[in-house]
Each structure stands twice: as structure tokens, then as C-alpha cells.
Z-matrix of the N, CA and C atoms (Angstrom, degrees):
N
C 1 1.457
C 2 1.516 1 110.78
N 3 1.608 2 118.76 1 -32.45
C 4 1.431 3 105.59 2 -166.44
C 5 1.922 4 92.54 3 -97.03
N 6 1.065 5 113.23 4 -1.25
C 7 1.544 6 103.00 5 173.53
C 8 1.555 7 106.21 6 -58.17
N 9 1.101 8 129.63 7 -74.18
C 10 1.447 9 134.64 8 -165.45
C 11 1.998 10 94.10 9 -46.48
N 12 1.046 11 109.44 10 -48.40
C 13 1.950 12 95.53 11 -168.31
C 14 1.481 13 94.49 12 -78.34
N 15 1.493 14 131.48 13 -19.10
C 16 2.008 15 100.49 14 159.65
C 17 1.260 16 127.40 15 -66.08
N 18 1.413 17 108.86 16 -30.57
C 19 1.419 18 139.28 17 154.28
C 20 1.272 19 112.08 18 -7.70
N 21 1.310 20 84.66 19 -55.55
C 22 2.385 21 102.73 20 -148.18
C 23 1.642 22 84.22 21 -98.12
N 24 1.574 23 122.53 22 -45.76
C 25 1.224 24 112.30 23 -152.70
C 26 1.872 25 91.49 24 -77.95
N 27 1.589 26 130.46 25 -47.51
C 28 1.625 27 119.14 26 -176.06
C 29 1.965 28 96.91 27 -50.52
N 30 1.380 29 124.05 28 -31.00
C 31 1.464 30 111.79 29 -165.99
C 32 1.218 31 88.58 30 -70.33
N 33 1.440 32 130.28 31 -69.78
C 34 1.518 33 128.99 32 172.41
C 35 1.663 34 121.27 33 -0.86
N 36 1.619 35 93.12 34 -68.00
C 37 1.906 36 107.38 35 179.20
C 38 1.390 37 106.37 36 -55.99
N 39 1.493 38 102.26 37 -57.90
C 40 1.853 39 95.57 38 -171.16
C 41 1.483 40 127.80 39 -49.30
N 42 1.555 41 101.24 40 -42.45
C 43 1.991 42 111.36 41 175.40
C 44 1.645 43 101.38 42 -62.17
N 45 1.861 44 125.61 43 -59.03
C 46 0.968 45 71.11 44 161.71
C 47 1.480 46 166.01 45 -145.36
N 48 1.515 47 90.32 46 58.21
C 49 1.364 48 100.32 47 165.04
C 50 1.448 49 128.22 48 -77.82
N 51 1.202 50 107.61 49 -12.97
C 52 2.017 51 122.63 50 168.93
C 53 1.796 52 101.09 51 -61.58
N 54 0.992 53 94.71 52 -44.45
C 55 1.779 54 109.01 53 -167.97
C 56 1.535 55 108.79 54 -66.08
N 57 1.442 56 125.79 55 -49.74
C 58 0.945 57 130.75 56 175.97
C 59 1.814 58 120.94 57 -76.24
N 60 1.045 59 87.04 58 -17.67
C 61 1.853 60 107.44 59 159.71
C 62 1.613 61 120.54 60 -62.39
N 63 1.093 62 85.83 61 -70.89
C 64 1.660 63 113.74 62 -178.03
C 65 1.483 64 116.95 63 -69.73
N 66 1.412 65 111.56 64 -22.50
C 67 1.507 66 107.64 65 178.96
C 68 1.384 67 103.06 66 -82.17
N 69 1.378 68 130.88 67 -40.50
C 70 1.270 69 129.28 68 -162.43
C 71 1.222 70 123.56 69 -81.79
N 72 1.575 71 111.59 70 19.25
C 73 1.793 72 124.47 71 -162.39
C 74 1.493 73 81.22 72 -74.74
N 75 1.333 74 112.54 73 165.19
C 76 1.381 75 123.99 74 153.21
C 77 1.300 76 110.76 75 -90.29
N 78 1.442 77 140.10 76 160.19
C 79 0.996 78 133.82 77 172.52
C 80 1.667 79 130.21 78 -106.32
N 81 1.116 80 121.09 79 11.93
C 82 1.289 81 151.65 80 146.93
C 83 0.898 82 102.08 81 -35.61
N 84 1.747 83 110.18 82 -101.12
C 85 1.368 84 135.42 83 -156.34
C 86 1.994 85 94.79 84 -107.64
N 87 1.211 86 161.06 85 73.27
C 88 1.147 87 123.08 86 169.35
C 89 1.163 88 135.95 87 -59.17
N 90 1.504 89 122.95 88 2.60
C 91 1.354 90 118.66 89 151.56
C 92 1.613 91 138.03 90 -61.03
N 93 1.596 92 103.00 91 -14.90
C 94 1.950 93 83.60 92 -162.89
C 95 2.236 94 74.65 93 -141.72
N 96 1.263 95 83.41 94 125.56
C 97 1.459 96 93.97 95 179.74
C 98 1.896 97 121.25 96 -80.68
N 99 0.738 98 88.73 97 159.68
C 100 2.448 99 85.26 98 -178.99
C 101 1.090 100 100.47 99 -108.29
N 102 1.280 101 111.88 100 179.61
C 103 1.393 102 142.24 101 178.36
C 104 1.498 103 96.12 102 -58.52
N 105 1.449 104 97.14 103 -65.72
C 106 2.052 105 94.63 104 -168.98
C 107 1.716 106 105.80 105 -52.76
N 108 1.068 107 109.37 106 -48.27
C 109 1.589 108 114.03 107 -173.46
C 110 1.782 109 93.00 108 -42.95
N 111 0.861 110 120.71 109 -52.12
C 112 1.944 111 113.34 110 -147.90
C 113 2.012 112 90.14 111 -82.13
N 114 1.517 113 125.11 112 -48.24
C 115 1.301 114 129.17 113 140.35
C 116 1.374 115 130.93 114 -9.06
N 117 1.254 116 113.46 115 -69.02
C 118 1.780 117 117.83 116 167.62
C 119 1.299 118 108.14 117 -66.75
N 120 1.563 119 142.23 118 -40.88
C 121 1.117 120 164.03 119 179.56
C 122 1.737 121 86.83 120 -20.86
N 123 1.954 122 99.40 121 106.34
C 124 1.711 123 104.86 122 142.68
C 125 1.462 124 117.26 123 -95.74
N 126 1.641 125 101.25 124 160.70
C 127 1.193 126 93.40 125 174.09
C 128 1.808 127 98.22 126 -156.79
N 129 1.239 128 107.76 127 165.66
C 130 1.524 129 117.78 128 -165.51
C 131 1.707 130 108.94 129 -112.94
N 132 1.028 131 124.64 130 148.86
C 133 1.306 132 122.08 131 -159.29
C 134 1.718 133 99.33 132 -179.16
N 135 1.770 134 96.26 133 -175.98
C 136 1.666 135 108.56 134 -168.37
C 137 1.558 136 116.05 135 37.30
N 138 1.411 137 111.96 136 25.27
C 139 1.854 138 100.66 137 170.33
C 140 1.560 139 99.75 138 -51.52
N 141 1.481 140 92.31 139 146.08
C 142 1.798 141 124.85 140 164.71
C 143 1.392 142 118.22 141 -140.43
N 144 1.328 143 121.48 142 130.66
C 145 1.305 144 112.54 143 -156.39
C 146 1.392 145 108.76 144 -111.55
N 147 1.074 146 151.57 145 150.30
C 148 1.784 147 148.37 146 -131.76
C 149 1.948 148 78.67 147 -94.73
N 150 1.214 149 85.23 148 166.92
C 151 1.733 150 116.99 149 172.50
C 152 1.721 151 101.03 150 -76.21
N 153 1.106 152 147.62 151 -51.94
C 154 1.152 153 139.97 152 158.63
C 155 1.711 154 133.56 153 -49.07
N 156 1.901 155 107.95 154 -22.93
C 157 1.035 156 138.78 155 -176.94
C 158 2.064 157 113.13 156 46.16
N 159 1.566 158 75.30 157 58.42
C 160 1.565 159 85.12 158 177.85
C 161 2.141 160 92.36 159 -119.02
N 162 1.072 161 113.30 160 -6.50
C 163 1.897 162 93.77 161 -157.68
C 164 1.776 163 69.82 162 -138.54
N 165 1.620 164 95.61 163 168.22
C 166 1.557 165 106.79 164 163.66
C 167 1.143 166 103.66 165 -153.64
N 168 1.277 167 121.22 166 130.32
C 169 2.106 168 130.25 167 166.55
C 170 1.533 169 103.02 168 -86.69
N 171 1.349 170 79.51 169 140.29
C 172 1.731 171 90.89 170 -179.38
C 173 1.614 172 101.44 171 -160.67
N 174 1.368 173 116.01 172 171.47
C 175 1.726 174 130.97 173 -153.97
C 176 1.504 175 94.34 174 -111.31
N 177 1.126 176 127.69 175 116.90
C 178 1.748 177 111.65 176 142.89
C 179 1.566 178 96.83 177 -99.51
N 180 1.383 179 77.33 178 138.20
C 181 1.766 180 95.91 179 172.76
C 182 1.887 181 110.47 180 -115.93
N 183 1.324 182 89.31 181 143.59
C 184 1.660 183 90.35 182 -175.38
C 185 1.751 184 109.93 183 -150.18
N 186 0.958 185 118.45 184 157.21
C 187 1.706 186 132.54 185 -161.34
C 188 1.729 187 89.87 186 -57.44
N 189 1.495 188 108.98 187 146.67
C 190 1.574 189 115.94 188 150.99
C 191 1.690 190 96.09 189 -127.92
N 192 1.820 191 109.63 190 101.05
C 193 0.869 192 102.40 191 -175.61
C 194 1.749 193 127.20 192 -83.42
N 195 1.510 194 96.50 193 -15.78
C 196 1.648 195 111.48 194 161.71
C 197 1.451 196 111.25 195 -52.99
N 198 1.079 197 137.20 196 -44.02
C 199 1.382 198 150.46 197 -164.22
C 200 1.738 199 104.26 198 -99.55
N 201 1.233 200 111.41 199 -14.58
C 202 1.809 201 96.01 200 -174.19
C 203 1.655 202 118.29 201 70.30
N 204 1.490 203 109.18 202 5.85
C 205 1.755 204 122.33 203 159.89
C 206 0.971 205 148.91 204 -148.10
N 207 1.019 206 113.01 205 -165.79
C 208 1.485 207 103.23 206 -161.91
C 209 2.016 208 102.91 207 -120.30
N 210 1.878 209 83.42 208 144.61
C 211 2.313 210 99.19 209 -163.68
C 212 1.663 211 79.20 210 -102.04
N 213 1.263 212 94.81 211 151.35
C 214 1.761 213 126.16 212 162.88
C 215 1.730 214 104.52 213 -114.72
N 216 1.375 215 114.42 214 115.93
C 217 1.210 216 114.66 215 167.57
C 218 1.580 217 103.41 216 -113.19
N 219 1.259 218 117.35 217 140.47
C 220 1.239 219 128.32 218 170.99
C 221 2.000 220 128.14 219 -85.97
N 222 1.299 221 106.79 220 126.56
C 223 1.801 222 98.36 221 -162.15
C 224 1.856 223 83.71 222 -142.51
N 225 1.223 224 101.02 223 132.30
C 226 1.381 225 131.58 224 161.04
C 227 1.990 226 122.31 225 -67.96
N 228 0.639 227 132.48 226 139.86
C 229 1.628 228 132.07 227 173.80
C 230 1.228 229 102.06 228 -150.43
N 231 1.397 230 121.00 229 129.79
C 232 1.435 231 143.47 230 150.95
C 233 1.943 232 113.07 231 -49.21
N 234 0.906 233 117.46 232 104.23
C 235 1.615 234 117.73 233 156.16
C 236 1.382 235 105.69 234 -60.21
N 237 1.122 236 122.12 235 -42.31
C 238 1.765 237 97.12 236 -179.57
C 239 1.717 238 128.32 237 -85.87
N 240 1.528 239 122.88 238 -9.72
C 241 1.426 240 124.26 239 161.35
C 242 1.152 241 87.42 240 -135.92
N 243 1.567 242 161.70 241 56.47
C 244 1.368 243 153.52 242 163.66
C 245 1.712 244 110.86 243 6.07
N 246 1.696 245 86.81 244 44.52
C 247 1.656 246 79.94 245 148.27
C 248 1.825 247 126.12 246 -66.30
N 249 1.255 248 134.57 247 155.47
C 250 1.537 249 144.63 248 171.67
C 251 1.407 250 92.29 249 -122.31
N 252 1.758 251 94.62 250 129.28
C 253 1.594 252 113.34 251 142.45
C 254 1.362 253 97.73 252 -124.54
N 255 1.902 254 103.17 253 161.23
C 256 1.129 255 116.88 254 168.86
C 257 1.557 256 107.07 255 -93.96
N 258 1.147 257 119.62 256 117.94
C 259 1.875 258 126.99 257 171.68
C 260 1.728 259 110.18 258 -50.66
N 261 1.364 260 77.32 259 -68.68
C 262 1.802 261 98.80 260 -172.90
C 263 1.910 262 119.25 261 -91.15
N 264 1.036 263 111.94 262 163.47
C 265 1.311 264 105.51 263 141.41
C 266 1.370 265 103.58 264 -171.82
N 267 1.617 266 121.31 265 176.30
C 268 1.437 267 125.28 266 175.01
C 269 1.300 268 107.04 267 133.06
N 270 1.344 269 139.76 268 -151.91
C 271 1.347 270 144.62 269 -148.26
C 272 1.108 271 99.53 270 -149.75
N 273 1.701 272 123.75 271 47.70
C 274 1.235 273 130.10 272 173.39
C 275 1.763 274 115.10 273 -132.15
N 276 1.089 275 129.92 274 144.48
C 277 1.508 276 116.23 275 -163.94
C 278 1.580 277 100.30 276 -103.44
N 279 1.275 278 115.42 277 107.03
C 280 2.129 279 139.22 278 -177.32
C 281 1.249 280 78.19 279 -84.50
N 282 1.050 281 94.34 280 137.23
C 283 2.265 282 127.28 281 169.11
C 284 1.206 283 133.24 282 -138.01
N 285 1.105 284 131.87 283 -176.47
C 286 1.452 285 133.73 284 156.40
C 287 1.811 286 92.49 285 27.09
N 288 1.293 287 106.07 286 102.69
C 289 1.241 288 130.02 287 155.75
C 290 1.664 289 124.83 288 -78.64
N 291 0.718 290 128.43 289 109.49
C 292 1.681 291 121.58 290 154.94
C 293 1.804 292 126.73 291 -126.50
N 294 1.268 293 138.44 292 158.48
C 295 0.892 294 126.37 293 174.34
C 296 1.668 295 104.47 294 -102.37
N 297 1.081 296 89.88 295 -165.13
C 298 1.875 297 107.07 296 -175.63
C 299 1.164 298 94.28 297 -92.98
N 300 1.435 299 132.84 298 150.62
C 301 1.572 300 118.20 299 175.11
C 302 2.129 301 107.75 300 -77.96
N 303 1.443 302 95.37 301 -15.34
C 304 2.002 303 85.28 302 169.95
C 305 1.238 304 103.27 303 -90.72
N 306 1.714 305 141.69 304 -7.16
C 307 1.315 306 131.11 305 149.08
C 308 1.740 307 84.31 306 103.20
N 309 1.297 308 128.88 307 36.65
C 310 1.321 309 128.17 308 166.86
C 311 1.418 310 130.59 309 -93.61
N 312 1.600 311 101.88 310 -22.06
C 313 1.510 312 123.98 311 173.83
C 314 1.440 313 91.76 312 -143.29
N 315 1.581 314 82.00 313 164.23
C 316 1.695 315 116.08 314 145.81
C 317 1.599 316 136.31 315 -123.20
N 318 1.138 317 117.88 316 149.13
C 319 1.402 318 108.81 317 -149.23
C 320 1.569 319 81.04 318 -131.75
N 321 1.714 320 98.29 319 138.63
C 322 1.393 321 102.00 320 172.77
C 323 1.964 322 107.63 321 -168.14
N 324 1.251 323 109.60 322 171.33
C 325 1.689 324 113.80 323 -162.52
C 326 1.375 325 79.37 324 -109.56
N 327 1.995 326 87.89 325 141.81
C 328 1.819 327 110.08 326 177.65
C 329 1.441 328 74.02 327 -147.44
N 330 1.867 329 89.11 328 164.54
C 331 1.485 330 110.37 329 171.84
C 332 1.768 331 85.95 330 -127.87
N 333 0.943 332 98.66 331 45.42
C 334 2.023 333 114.48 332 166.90
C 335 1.410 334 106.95 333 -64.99
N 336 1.210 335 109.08 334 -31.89
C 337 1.865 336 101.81 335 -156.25
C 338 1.047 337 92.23 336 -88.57
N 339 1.369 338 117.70 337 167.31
C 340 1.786 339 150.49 338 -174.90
C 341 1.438 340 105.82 339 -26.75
N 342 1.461 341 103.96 340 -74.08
C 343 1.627 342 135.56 341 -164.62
C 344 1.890 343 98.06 342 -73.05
N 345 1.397 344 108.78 343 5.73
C 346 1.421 345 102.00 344 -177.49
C 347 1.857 346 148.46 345 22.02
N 348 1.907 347 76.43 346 29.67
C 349 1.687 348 104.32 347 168.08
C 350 1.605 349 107.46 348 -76.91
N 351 1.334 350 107.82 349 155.62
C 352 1.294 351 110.65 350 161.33
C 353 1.724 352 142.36 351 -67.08
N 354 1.396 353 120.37 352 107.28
C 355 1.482 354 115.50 353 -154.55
C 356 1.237 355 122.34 354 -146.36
N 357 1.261 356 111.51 355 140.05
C 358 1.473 357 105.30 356 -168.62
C 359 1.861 358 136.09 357 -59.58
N 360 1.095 359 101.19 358 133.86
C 361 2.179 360 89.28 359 -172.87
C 362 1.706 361 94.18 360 -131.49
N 363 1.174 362 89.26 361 160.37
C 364 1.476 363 123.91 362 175.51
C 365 1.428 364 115.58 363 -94.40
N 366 1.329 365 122.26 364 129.72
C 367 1.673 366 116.11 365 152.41
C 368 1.776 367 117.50 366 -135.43
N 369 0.867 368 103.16 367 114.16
C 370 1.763 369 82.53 368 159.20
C 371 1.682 370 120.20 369 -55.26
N 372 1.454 371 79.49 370 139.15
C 373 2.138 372 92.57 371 173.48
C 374 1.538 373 106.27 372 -71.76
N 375 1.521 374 129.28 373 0.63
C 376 1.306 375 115.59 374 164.25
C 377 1.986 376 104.69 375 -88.59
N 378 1.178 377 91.18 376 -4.43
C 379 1.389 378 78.99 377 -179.19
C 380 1.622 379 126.44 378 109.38
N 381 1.372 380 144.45 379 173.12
C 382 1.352 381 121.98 380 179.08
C 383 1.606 382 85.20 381 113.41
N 384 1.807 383 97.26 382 168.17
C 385 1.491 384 111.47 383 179.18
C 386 1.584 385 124.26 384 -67.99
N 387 1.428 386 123.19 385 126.31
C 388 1.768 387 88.20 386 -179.32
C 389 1.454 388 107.95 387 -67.08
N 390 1.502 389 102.16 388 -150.38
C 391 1.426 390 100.37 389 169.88
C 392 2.017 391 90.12 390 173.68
N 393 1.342 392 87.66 391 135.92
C 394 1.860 393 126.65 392 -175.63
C 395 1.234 394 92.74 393 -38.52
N 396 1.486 395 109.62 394 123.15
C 397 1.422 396 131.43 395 145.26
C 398 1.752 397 106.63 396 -67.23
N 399 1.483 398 105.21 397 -91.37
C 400 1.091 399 111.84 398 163.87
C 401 1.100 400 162.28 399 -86.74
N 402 1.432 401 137.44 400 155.19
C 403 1.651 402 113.98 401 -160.75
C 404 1.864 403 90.59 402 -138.47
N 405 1.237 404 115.65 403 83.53
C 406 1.569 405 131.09 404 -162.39
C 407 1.445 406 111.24 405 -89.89
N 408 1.352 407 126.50 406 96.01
C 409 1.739 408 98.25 407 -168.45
C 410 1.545 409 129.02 408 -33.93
N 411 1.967 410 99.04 409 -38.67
C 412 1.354 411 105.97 410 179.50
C 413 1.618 412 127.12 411 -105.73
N 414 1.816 413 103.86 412 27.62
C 415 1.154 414 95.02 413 167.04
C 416 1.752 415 109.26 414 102.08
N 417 0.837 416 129.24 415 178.07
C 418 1.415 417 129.51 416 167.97
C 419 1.916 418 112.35 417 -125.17
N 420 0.975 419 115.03 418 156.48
C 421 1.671 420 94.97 419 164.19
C 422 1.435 421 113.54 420 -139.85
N 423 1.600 422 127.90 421 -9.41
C 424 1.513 423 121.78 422 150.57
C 425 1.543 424 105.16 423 -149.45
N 426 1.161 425 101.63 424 166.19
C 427 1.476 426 122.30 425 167.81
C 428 1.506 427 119.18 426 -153.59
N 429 1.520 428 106.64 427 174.62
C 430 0.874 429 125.65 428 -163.92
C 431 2.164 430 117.28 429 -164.77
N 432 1.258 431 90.11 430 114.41
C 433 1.775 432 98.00 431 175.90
C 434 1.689 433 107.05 432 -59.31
N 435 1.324 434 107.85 433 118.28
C 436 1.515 435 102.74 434 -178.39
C 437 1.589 436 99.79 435 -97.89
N 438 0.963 437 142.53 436 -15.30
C 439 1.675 438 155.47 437 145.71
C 440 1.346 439 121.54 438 -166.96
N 441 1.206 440 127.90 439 -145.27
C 442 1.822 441 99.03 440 -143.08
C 443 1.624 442 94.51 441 -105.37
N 444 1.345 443 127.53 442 6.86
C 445 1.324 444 135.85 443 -176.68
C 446 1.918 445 109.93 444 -110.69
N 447 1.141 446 107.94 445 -23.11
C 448 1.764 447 121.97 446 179.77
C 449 1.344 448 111.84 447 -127.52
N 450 1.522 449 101.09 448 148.00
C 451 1.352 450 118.45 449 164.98
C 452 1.723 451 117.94 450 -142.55
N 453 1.138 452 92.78 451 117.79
C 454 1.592 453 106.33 452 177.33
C 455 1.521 454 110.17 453 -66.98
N 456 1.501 455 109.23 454 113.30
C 457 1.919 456 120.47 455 164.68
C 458 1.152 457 110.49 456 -95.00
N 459 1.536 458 105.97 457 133.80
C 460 1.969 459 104.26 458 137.80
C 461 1.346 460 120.94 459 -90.10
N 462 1.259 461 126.61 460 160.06
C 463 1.366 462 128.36 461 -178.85
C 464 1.443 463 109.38 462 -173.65
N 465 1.577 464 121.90 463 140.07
C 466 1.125 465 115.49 464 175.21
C 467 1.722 466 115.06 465 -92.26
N 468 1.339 467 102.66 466 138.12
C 469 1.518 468 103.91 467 179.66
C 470 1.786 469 99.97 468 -136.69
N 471 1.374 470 99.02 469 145.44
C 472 1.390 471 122.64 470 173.43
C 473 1.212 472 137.80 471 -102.47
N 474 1.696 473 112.01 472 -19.72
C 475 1.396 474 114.89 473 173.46
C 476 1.587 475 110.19 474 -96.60
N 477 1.461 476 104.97 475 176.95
C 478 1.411 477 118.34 476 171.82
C 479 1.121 478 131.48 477 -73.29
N 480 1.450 479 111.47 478 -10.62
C 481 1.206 480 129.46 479 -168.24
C 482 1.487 481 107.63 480 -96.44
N 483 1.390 482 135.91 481 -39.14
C 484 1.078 483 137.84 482 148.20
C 485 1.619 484 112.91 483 36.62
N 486 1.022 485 155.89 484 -63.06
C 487 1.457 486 150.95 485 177.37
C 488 1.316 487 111.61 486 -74.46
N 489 1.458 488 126.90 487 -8.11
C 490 1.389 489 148.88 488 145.73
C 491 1.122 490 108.68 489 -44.02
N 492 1.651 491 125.21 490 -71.61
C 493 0.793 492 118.39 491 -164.99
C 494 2.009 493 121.80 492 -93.81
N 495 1.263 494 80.14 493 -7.10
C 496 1.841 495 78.73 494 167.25
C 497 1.741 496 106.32 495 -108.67
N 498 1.176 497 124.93 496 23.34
C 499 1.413 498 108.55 497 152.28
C 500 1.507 499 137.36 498 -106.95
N 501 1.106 500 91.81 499 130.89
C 502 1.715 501 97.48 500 -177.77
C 503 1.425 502 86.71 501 120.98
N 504 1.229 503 162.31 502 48.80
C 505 1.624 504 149.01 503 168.56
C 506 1.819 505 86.56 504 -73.45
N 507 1.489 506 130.65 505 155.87
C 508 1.180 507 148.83 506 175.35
C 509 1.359 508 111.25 507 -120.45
N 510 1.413 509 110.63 508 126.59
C 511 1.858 510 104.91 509 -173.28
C 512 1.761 511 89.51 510 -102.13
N 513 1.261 512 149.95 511 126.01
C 514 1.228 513 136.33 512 -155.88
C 515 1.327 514 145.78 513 -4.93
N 516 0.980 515 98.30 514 48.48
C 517 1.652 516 99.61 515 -175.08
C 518 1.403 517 105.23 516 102.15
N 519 1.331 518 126.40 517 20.90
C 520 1.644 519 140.96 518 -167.30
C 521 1.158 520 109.38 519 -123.73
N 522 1.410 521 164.15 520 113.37
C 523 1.284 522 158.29 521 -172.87
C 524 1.639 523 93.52 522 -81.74
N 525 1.147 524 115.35 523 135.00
C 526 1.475 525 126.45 524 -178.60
C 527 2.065 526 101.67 525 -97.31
């Protein structure tokens, strides 16, 4: 049964990684690529594939050349009719994908918030605004869903107060 959805999901990778190939030819020469070509260069990455292994989240990442970096937007695809939605969008770089292990959310690191540290957000895979798990002075730097109600962080902290500031995190409207 899960042969046919690796199936759909490697056809998935190849289009589009063909696309992001093929768009960035120059049209001059399409043999020998430039500087700007590898520069504009999107590319798709961090796939995670749902707990049912019917949908997969994954990152296209693409140049912010006003800014000197590079945005992660997050987009959903169906393995079984390869529908695409886009999750995210904006001028913020979405990462580290994971789902919920009942496949109700997805959990992933933005530097979205104010203080433009790195921090954990919520979205539903139907879509809608996420919205902040955490608000870390210094950011988060991994995690991990320990079941479908917790998620284990690292994070560096410096004060004493420290259990101050990590109590009370809210998993949607759920007290963890």
C-alpha cells in the first residue's frame, strides 16, 4: 500500500526539482550557468510526510535579494492527486517541518515573530493562520513532538529565572 504513495511522492520531488532546474537556465547559452542563475536558484527541501502518508510538507526556499537571504515558504501536496497548497507565505524563513504524530498539526521554526528569534508555530494542514507556540528570548534551536499533546525544545537560556519563562507554553488552546 505505501509503495504507490512513494511512488507519487519521488514523482512529486522530481517535477519539482526538474522545474527548479529548468527554470534557472539562462537563455543565451543554456549550457553553462552564472552567478545570478545559482542566486535566483529555488529549491525545495525538509519534506515530511503525514502520519497516514497520504500528504507531505515541505520548504521551497527562494532568494530575498533586498535582504541578502534566503525565505522558506511552507506548501502541502497530496500523494494521492498531487494537489499543492501553499501553508505559509511572506518574507520570513519556515523550517524544520514536523507533523503531530495524529497528523492534526504541523509544527515548525519561523523567525516570524517581532524579536525575529527563532520559534516554534503551529498550522493546521487545512490551512489558516499559524500562530506562536513559543516566545523564547533566545530563540529555540530543535525540537521534537514527544506525542500528539507535547513537544520536547532545546533552547539556550541565561537567566535564573528560566522555568519562568518556559511555563505556561499553550499547544492550541490546550495547556501543555
Amino acid at each position: 500500500m505505501k509503495s504507490p504513495r512513494l511512488i507519487n511522492f519521488a514523482a512529486v520531488f522530481l517535477f519539482i526539482s526538474l522545474v527548479g532546474l529548468f527554470g534557472a537556465q539562462n537563455n543565451e547559452n543554456p549550457q553553462k550557468w552564472t552567478v545570478d542563475d545559482v542566486l535566483k536558484q529555488e529549491s525545495a527541501g525538509s519534506f515530511n510526510i503525514s502520519p497516514d502518508g497520504n500528504k507531505v510538507v515541505w520548504v521551497k526556499t527562494r532568494p530575498n535579494k533586498e535582504e541578502n537571504r534566503r525565505v522558506g515558504d511552507i506548501y502541502l501536496t497530496s500523494l494521492v492527486d498531487s494537489t499543492e497548497i501553499q501553508l505559509t507565505r511572506g518574507e520570513t524563513n519556515d523550517s524544520n517541518l514536523q507533523w503531530s504524530p495524529d497528523g492534526k498539526l504541523i509544527a515548525f521554526t519561523s523567525n516570524r515573530s517581532k524579536d525575529k528569534k527563532n520559534q516554534i508555530w503551529l498550522i493546521s494542514p487545512q490551512g489558516g493562520e499559524p500562530w506562536q507556540l513559543t516566545s523564547l528570548k533566545n530563540g529555540i534551536n530543535s525540537f521534537k513532538w514527544q506525542n500528539k499533546k507535547h513537544i520536547v525544545f532545546t533552547c539556550l537560556l541565561y537567566t535564573s529565572d528560566a522555568a519562568d519563562e518556559l511555563d505556561g507554553v499553550d499547544l492550541g488552546g490546550r495547556r501543555i
